[in-house]
mmCIF file as Biopython writes it, N, C-alpha, C and O atoms, coordinates in Angstrom:
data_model
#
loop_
_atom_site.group_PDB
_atom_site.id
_atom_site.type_symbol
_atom_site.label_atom_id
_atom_site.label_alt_id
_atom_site.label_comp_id
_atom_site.label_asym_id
_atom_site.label_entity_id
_atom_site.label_seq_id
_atom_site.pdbx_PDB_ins_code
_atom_site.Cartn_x
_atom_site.Cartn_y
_atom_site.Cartn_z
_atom_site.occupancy
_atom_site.B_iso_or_equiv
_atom_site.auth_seq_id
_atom_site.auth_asym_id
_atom_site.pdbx_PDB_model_num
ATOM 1   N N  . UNK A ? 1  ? -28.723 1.976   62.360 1.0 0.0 1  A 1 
ATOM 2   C CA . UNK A ? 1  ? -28.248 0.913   61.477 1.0 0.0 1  A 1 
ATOM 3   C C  . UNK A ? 1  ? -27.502 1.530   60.287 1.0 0.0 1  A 1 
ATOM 4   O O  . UNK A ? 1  ? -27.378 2.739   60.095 1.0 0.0 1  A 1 
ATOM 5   N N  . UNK A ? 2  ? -26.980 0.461   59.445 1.0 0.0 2  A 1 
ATOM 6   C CA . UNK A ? 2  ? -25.957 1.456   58.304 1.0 0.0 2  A 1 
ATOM 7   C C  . UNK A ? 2  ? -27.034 0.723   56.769 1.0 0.0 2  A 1 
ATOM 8   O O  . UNK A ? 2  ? -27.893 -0.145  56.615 1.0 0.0 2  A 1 
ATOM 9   N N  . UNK A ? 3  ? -26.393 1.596   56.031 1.0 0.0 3  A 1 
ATOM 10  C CA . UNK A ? 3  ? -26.754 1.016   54.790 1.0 0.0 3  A 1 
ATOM 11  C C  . UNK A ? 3  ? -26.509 -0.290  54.459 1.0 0.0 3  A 1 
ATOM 12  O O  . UNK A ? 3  ? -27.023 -0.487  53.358 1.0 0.0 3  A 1 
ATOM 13  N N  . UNK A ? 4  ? -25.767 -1.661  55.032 1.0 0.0 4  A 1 
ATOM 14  C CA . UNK A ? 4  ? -25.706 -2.848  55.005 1.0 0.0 4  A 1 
ATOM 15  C C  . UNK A ? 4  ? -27.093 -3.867  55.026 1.0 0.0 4  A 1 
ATOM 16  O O  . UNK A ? 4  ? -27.352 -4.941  54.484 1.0 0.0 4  A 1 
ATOM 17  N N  . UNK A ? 5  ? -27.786 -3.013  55.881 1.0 0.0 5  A 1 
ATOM 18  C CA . UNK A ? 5  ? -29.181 -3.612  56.219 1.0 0.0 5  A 1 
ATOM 19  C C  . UNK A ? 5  ? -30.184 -2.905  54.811 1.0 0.0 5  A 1 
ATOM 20  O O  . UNK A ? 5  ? -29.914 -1.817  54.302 1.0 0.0 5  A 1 
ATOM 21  N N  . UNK A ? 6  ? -31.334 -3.785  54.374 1.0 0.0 6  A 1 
ATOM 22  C CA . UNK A ? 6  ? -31.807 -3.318  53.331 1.0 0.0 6  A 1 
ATOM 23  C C  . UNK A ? 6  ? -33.098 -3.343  53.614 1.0 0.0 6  A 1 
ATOM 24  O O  . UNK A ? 6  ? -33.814 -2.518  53.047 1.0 0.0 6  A 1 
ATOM 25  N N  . UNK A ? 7  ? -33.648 -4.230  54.490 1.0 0.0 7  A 1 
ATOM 26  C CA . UNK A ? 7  ? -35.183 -3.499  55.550 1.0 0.0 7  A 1 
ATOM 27  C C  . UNK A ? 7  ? -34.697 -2.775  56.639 1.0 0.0 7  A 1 
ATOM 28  O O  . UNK A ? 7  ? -33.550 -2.671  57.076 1.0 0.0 7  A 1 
ATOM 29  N N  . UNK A ? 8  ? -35.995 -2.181  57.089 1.0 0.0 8  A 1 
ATOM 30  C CA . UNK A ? 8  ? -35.978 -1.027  57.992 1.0 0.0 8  A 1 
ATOM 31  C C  . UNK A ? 8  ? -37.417 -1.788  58.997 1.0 0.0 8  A 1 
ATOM 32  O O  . UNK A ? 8  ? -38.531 -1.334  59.259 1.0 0.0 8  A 1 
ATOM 33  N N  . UNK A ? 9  ? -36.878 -2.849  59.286 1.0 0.0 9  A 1 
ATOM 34  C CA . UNK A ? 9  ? -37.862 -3.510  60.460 1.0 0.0 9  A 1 
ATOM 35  C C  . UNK A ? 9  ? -37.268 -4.396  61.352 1.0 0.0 9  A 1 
ATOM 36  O O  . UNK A ? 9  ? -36.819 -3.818  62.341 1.0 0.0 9  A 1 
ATOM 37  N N  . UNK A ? 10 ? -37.083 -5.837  61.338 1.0 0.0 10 A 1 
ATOM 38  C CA . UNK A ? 10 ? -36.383 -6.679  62.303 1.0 0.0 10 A 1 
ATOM 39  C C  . UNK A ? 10 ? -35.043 -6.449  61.990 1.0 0.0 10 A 1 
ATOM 40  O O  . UNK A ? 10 ? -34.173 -6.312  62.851 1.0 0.0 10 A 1 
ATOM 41  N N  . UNK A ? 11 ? -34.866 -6.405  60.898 1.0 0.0 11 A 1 
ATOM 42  C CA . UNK A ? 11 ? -33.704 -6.346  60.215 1.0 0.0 11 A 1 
ATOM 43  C C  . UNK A ? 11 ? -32.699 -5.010  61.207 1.0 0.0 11 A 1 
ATOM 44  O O  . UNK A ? 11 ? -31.516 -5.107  61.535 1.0 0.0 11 A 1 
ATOM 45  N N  . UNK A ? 12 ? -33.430 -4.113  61.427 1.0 0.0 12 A 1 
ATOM 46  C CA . UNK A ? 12 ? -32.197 -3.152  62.981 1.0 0.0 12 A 1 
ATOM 47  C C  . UNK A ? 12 ? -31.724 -3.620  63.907 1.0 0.0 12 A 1 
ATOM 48  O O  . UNK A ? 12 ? -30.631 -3.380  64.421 1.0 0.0 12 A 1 
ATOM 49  N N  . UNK A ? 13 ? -33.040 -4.806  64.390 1.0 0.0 13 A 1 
ATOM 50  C CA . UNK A ? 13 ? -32.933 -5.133  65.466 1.0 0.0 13 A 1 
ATOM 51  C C  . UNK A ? 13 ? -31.656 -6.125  65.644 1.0 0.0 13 A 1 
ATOM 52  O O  . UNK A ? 13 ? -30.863 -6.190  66.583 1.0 0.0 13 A 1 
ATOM 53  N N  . UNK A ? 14 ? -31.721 -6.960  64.304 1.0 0.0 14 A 1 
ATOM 54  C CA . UNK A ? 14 ? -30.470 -7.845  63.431 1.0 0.0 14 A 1 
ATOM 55  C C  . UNK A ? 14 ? -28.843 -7.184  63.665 1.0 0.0 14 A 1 
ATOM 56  O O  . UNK A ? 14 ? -27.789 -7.684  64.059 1.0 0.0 14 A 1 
ATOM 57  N N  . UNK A ? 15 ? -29.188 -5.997  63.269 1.0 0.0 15 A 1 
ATOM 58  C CA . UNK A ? 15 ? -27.822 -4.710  62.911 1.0 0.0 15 A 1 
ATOM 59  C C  . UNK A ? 15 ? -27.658 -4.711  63.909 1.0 0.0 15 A 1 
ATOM 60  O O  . UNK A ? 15 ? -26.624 -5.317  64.188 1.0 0.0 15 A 1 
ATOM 61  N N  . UNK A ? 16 ? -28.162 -4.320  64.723 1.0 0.0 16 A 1 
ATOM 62  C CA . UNK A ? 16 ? -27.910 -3.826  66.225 1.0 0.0 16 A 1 
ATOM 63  C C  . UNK A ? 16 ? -27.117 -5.069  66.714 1.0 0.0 16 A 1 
ATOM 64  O O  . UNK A ? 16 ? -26.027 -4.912  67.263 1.0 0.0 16 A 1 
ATOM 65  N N  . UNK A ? 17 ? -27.396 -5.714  66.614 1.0 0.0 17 A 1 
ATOM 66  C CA . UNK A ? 17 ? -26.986 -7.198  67.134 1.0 0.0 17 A 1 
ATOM 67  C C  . UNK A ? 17 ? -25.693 -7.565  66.327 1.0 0.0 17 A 1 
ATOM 68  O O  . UNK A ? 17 ? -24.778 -8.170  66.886 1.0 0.0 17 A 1 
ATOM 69  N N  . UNK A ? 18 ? -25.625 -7.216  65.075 1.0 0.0 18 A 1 
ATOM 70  C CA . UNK A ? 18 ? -24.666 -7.490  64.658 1.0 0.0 18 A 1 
ATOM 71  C C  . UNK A ? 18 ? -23.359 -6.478  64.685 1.0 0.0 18 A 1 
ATOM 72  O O  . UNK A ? 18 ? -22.130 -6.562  64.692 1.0 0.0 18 A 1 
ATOM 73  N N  . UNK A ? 19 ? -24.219 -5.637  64.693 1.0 0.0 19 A 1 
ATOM 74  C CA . UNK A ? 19 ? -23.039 -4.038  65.087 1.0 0.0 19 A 1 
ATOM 75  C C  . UNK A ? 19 ? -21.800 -3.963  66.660 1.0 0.0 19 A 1 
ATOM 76  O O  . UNK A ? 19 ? -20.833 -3.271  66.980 1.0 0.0 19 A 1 
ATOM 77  N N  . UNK A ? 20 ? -22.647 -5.219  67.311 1.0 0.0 20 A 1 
ATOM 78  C CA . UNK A ? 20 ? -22.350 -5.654  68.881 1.0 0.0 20 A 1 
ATOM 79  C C  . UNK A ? 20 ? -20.841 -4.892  68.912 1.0 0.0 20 A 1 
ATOM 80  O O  . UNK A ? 20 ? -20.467 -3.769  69.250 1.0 0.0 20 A 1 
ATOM 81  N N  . UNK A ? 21 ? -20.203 -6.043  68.406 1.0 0.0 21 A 1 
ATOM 82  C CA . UNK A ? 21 ? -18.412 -5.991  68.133 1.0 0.0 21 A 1 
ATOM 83  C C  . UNK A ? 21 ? -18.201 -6.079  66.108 1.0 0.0 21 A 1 
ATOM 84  O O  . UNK A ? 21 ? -18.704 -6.690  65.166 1.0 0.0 21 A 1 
ATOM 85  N N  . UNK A ? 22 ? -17.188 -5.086  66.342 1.0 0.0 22 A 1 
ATOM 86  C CA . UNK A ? 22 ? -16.890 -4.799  64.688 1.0 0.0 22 A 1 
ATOM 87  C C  . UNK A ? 22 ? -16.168 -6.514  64.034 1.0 0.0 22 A 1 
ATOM 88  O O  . UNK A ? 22 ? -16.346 -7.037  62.934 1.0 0.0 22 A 1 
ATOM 89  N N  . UNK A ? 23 ? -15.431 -6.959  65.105 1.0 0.0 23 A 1 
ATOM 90  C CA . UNK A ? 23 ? -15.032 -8.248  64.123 1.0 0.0 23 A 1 
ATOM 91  C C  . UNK A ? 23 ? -16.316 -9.424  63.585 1.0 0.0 23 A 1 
ATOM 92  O O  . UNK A ? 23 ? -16.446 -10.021 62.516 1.0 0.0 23 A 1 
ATOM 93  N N  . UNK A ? 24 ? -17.193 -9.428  64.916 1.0 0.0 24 A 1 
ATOM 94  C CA . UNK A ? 24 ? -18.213 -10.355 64.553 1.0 0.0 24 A 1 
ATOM 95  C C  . UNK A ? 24 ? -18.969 -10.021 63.477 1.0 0.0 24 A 1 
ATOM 96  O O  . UNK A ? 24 ? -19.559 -10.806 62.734 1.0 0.0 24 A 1 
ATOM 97  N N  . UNK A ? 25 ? -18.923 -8.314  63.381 1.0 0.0 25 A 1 
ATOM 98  C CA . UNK A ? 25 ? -19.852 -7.727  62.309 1.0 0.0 25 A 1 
ATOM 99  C C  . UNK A ? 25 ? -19.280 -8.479  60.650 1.0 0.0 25 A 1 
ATOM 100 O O  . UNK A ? 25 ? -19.918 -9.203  59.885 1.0 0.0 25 A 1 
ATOM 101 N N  . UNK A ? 26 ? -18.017 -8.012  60.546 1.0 0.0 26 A 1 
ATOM 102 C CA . UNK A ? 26 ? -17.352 -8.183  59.736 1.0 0.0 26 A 1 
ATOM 103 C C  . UNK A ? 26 ? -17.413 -9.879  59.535 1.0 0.0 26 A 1 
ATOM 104 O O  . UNK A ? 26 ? -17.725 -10.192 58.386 1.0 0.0 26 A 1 
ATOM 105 N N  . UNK A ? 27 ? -17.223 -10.761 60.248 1.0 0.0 27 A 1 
ATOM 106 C CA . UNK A ? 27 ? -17.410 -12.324 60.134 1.0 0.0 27 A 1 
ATOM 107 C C  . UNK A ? 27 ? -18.945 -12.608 59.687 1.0 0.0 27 A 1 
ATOM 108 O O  . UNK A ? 27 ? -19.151 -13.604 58.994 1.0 0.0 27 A 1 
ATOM 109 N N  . UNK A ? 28 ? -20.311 -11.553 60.155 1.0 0.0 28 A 1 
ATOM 110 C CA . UNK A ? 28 ? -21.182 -12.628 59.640 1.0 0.0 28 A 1 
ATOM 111 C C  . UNK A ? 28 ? -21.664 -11.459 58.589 1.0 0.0 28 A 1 
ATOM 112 O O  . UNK A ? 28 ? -22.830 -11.438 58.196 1.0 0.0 28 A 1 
ATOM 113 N N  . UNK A ? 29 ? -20.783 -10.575 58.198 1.0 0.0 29 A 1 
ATOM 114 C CA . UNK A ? 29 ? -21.343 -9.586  56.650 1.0 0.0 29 A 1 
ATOM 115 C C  . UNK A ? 29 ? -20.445 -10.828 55.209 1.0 0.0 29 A 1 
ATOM 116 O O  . UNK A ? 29 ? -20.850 -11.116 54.083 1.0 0.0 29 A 1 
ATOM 117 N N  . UNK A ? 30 ? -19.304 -11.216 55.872 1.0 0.0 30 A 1 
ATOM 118 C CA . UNK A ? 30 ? -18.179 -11.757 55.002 1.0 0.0 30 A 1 
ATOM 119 C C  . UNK A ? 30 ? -19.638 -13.256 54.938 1.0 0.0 30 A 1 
ATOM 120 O O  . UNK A ? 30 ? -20.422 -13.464 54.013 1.0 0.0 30 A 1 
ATOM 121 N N  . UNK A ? 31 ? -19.574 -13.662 55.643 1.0 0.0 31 A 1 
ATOM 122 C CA . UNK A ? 31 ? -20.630 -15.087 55.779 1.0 0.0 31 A 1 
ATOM 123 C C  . UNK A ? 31 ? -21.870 -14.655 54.589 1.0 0.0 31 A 1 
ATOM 124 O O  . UNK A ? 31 ? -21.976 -15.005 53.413 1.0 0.0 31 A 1 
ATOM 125 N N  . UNK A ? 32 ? -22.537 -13.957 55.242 1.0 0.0 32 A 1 
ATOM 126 C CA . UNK A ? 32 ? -23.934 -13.215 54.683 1.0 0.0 32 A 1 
ATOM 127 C C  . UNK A ? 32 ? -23.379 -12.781 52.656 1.0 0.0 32 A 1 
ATOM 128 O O  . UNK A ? 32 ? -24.080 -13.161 51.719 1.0 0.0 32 A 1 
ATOM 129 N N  . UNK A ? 33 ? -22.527 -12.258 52.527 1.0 0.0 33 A 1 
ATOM 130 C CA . UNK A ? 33 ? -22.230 -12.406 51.404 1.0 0.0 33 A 1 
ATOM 131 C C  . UNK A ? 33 ? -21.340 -13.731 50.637 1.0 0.0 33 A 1 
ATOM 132 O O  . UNK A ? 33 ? -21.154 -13.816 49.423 1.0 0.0 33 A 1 
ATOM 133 N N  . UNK A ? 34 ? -21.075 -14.268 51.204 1.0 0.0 34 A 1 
ATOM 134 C CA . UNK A ? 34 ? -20.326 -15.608 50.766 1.0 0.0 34 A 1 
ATOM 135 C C  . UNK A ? 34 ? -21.601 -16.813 50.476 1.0 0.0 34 A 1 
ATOM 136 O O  . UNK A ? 34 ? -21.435 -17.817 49.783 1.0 0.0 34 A 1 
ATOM 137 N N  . UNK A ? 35 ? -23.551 -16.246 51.548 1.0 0.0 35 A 1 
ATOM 138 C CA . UNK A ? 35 ? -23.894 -17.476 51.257 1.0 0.0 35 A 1 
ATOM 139 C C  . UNK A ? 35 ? -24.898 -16.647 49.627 1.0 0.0 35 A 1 
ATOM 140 O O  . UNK A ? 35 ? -25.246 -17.306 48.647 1.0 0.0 35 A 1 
ATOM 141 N N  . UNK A ? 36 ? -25.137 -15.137 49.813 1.0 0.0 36 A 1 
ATOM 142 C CA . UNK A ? 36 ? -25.469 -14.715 48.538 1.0 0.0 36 A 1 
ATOM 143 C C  . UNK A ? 36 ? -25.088 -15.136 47.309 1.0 0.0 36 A 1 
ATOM 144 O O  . UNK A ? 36 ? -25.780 -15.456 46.343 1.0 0.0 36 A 1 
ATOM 145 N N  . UNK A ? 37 ? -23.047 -15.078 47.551 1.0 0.0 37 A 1 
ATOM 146 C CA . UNK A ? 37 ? -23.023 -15.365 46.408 1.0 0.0 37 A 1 
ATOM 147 C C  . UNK A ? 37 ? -23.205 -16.996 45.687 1.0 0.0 37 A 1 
ATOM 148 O O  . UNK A ? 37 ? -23.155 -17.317 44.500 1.0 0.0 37 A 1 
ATOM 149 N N  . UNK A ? 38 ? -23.451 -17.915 47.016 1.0 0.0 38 A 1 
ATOM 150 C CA . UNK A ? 38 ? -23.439 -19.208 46.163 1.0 0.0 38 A 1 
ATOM 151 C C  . UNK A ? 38 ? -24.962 -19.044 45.712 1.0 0.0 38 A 1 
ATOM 152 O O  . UNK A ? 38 ? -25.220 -19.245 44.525 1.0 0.0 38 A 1 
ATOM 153 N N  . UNK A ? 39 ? -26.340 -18.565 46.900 1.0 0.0 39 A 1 
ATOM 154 C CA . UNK A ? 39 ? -27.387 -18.517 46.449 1.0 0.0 39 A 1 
ATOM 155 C C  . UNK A ? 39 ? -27.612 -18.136 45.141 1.0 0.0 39 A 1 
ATOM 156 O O  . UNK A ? 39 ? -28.440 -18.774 44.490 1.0 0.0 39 A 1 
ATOM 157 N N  . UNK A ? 40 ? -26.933 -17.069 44.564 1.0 0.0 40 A 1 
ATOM 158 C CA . UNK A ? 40 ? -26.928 -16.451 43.155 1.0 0.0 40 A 1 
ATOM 159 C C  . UNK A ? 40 ? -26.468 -16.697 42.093 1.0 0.0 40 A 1 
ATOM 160 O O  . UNK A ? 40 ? -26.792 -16.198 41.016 1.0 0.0 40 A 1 
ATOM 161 N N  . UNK A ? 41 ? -25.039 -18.114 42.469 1.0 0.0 41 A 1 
ATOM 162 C CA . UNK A ? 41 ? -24.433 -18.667 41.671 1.0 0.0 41 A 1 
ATOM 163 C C  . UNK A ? 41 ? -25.544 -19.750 41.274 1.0 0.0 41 A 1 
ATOM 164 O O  . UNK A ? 41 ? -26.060 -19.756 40.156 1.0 0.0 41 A 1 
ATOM 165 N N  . UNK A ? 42 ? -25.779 -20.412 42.003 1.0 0.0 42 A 1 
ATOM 166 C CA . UNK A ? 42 ? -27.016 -21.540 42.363 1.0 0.0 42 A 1 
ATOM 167 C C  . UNK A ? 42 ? -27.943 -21.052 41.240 1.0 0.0 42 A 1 
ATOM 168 O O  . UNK A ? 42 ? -28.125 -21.578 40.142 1.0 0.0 42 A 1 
ATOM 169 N N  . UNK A ? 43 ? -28.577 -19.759 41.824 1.0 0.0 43 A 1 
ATOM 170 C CA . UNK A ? 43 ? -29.751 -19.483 40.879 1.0 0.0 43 A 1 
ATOM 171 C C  . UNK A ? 43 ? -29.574 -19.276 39.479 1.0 0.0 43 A 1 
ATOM 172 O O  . UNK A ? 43 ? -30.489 -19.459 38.676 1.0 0.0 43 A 1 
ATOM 173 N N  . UNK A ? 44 ? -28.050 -18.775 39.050 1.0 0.0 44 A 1 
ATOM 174 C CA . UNK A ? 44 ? -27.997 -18.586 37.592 1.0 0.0 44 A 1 
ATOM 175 C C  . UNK A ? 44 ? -27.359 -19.718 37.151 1.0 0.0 44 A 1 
ATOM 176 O O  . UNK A ? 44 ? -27.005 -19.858 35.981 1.0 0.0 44 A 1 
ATOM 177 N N  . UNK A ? 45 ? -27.200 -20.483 37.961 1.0 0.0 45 A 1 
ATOM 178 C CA . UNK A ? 45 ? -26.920 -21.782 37.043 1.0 0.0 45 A 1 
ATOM 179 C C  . UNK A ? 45 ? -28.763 -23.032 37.003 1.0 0.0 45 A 1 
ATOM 180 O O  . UNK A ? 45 ? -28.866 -23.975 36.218 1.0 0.0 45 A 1 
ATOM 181 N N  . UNK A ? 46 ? -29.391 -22.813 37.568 1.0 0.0 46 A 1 
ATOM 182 C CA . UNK A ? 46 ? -30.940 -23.385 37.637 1.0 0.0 46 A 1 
ATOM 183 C C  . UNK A ? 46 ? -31.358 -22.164 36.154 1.0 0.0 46 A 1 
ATOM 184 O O  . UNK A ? 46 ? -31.872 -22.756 35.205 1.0 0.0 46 A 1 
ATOM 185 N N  . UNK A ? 47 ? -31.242 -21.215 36.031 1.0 0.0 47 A 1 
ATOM 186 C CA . UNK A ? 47 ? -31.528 -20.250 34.782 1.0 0.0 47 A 1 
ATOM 187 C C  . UNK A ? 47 ? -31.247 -21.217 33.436 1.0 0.0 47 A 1 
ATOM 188 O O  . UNK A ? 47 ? -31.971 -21.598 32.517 1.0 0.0 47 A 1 
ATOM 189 N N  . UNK A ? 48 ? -29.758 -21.434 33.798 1.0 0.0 48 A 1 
ATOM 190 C CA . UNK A ? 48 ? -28.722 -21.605 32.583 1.0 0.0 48 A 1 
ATOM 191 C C  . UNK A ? 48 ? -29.409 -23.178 31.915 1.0 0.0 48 A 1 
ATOM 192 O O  . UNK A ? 48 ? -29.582 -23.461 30.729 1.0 0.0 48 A 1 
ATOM 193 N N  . UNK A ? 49 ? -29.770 -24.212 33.425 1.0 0.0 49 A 1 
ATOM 194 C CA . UNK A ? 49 ? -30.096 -25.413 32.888 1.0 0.0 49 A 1 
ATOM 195 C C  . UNK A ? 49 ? -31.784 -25.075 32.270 1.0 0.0 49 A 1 
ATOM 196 O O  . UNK A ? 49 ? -32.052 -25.559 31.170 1.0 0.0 49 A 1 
ATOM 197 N N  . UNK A ? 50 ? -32.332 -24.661 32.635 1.0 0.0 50 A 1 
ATOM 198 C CA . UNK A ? 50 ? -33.565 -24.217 31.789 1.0 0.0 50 A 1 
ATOM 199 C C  . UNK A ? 50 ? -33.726 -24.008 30.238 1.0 0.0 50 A 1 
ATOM 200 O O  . UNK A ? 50 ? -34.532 -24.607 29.526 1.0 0.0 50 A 1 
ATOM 201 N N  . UNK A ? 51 ? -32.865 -23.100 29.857 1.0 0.0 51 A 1 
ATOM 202 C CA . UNK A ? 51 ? -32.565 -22.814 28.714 1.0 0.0 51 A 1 
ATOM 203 C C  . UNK A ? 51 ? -31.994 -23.549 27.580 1.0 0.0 51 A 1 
ATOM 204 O O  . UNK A ? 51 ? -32.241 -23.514 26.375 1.0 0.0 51 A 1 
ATOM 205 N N  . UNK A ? 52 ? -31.041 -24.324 28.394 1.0 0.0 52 A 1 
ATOM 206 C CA . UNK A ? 52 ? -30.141 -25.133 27.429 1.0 0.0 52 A 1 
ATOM 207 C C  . UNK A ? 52 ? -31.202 -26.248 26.965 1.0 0.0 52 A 1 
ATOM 208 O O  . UNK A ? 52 ? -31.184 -26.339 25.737 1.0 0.0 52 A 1 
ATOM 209 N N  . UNK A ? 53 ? -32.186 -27.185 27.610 1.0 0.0 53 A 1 
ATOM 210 C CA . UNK A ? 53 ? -33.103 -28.063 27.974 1.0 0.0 53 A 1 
ATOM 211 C C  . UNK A ? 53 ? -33.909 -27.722 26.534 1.0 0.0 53 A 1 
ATOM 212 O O  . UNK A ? 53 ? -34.963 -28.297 26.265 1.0 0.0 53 A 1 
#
């Protein structure tokens, strides 16, 4: 597996699977970070309404 993966358990088995073909890799790393970043946008805006409150 490569450094993309950040467990070292199902998560190979994941890589492996995702490593299949390089475009699919690339379509669900681009996905996988596109849903991070709303998850993270999400979460610092649930932060932001806390505070202001």
């Amino acid at each position: 597996c490569t450094d993309t993966c950040y467990a070292q358990t199902s998560a190979d088995v994941f890589c492996n699977t995702v490593h299949a073909t390089r475009t699919d890799y690339l379509i669900r790393r681009f996905i996988f970070v596109l849903i991070a970043e709303v998850v993270g946008a999400v979460a610092a805006g649930e932060e932001d309404n806390r505070h202001s409150v």
